[in-house]
C-alpha positions in Angstrom: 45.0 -21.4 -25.1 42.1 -19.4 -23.6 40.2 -20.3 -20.3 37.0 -21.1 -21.7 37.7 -22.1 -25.3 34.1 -22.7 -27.1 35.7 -25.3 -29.3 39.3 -27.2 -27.8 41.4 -30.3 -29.1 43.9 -31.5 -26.9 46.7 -34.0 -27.8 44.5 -35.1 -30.8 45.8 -37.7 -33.1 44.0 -38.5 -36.4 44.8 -39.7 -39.8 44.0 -42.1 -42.6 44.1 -46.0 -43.0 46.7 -46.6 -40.0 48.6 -43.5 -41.0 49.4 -40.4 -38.4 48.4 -36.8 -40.1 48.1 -35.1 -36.7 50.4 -35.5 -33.6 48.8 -34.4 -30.6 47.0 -31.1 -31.8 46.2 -28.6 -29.3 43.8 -25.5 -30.7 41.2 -23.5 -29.0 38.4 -21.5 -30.6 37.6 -18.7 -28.2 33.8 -17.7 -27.8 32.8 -15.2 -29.8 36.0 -15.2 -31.6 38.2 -15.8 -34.2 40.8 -18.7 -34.6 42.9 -18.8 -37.9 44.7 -21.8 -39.0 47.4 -21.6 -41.4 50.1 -24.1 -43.5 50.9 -25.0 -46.8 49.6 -27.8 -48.3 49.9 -31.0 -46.7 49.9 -30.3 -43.2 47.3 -31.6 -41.9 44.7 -28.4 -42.1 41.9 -29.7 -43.5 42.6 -33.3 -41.3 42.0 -31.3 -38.4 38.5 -29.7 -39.3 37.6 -33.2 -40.5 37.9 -34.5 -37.2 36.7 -32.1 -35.4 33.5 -32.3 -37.7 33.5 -36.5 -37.0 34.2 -37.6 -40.7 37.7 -38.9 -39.6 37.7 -40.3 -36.5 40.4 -39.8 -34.0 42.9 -42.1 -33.0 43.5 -40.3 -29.5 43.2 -37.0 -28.1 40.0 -35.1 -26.9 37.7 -32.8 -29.0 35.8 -30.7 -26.9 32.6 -28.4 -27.6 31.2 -26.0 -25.4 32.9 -28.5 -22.9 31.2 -31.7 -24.1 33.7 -34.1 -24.8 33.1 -35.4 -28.9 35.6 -37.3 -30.4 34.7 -40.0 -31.8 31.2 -38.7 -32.3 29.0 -39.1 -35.2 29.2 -36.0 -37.5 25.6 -35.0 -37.0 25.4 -35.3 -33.4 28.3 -32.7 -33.2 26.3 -30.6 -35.7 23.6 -30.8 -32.9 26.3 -29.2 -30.3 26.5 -26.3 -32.6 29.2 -27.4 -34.6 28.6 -25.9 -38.6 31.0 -26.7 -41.6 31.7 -24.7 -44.8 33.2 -28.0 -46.8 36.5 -27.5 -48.5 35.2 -26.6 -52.4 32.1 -26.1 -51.2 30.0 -29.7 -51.4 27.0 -27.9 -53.5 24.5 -30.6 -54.6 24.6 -30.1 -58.8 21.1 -31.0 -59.2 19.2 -29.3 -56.3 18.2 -25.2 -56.2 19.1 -23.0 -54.3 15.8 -23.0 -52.2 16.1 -26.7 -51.8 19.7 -26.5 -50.3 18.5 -23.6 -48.0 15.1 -25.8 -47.1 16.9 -29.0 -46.5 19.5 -26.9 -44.0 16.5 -25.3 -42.6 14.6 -28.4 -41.6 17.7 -30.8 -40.3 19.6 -27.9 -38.5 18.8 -26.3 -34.6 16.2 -23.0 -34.4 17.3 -20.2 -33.6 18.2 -16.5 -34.9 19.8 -17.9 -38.2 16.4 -18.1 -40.5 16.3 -18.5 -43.9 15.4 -14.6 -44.2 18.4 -13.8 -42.0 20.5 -15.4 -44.3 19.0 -14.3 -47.5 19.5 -10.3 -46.2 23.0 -11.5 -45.5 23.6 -13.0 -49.2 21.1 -10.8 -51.3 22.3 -12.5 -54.7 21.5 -15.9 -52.6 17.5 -14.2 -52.8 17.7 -13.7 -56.7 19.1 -16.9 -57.4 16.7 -19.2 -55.4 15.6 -21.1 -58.4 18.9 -21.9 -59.5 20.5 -25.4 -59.5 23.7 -25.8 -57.8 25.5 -26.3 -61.3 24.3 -23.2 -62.6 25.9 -20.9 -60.1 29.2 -18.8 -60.2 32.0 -20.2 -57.7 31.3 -17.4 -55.4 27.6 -18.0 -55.4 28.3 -21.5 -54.1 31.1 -19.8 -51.7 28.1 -18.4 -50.1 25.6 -21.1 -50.6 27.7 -23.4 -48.4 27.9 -20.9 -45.8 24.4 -19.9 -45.2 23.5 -23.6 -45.3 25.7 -23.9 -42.8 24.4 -20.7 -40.8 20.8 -22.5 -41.1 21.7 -24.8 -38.8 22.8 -22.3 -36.1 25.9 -23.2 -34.7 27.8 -22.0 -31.9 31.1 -22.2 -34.0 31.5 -22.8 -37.7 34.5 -24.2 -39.1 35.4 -22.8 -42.3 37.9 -25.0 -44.6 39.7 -22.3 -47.4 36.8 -20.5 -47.7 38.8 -18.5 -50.9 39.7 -21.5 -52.6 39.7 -20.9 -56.1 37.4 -17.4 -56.0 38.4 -13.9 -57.4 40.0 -11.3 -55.1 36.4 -9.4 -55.0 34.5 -12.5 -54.0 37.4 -13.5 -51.5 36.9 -9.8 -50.0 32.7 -10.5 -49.1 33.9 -13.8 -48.3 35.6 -12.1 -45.4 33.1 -9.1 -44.7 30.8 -12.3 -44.3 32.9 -13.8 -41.9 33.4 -10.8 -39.9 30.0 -9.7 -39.6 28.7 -13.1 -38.2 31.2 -13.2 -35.6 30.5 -10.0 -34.7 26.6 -11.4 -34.1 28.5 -13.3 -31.4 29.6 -16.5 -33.4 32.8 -18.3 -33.4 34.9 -19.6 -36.1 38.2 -21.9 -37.2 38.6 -20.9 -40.4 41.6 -22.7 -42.1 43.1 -20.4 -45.4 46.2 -20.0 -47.3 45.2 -16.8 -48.0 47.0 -14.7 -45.6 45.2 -11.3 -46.6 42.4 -13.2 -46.0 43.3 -15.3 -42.5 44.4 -12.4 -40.8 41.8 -9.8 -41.7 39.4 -12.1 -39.9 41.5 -13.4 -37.3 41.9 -12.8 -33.2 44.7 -15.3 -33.4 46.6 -17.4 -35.5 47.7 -21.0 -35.4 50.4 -22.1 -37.9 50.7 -26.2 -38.4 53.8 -27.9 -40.0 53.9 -31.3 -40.5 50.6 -32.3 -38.7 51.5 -30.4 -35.5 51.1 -26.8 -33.8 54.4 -24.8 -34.3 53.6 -21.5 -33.5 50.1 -19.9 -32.0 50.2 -16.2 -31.5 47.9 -12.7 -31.9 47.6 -11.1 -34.9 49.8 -8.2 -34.2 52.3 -10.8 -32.7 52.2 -12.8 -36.2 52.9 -9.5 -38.5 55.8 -8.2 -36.3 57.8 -11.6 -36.7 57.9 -11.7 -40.5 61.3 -13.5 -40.2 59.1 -16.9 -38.6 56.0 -16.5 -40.9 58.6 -16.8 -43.5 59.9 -19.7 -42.5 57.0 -21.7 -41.3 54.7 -20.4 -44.5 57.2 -19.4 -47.3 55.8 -16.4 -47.5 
């Protein structure tokens, strides 16, 4: 755990309809850095960024932002704190354009340096697609709709649910070089992946859950010299 965490849960509990997903979850995003959180399937991964984000609410714990207490806020007042979310399969509205997704982020989210021209010279093929519905672009092109919709409401940390979910190695690859080049702006990120090619080449630690709880948090070079425990806790 780092000093001065930008993002920190501590002992948090959450779940669904009475049942326990996480036990007493303790993470910590540093500022201007990279958290990765890994597991397979089931563990409680994407629980975690949910209630972080406020779409499950905790059942006990704390959930702290820039060291504002917020669990058990509503989603968009922790999107106020700085808080941005690339969904899990991406959430792209079928029937709306390109432009209207980016306009619609642009006018709800904080001002700052994250503009809509920013974001378009960060995704080009975003710029050539602008008239485009949602349904009528590539899985990749919604990859990177999500995340500069996210960017337009310029957050402090985004939180990045398996951002390669269901892409081709290519589009996985500028899924990273994205990642890494924003943080290197001076953002933060928790990016949950099961792609380990991909979790690591972004990460400045890694957290690995089992069974909705925190079994091993380490550095990068720390994680790829104990291949023996990745093994075990991943099945890699």
């Amino acid at each position: 755990m780092t000093a001065d965490p930008i993002l920190a849960t501590r002992g948090l509990v959450s779940g669904y309809a009475g049942s326990r997903v996480l036990h007493e979850v303790d993470v910590a995003v540093p500022e201007g850095g990279v958290l990765t959180l890994l597991g397979r399937n089931g563990v409680g991964k994407s629980t975690l960024v949910n209630t972080i984000m406020g779409l499950v609410p905790p059942m006990a714990g704390s959930v702290r932002v820039a060291g504002q207490e917020v669990a058990g806020a509503r989603p968009d007042a922790i999107a106020r704190l700085g808080v941005g979310l690339v969904p899990q399969g991406r959430r792209v509205f079928a029937p709306l354009t390109v432009a209207e997704h980016l306009d619609i982020a642009d006018r709800l989210g904080r001002k700052g340096e994250w503009t809509r021209a920013r974001v378009i010279d960060l995704l080009p093929r975003l710029g050539e697609r602008l008239g485009n519905r949602g349904d009528q672009l590539s899985g990749g092109e919604q990859q990177m709709l999500a995340i500069a919709r996210a960017l337009l409401t310029n957050p402090t940390v985004l939180l990045l649910d398996e951002p390669s979910d269901g892409l081709a190695p290519a589009v996985v690859q500028q899924v990273g070089e994205v990642v890494r080049e924003v943080c290197a702006a001076g953002m933060s990120a928790l990016v949950v992946e099961q792609n380990l090619r991909l979790g690591l080449s972004v990460a400045d630690r890694v957290v690995v859950m089992q069974k909705g709880s925190v079994h091993w948090d380490a550095s990068v070079d720390e994680f790829r010299r104990n291949r023996a425990r990745a093994e075990q806790l991943l099945g890699i």
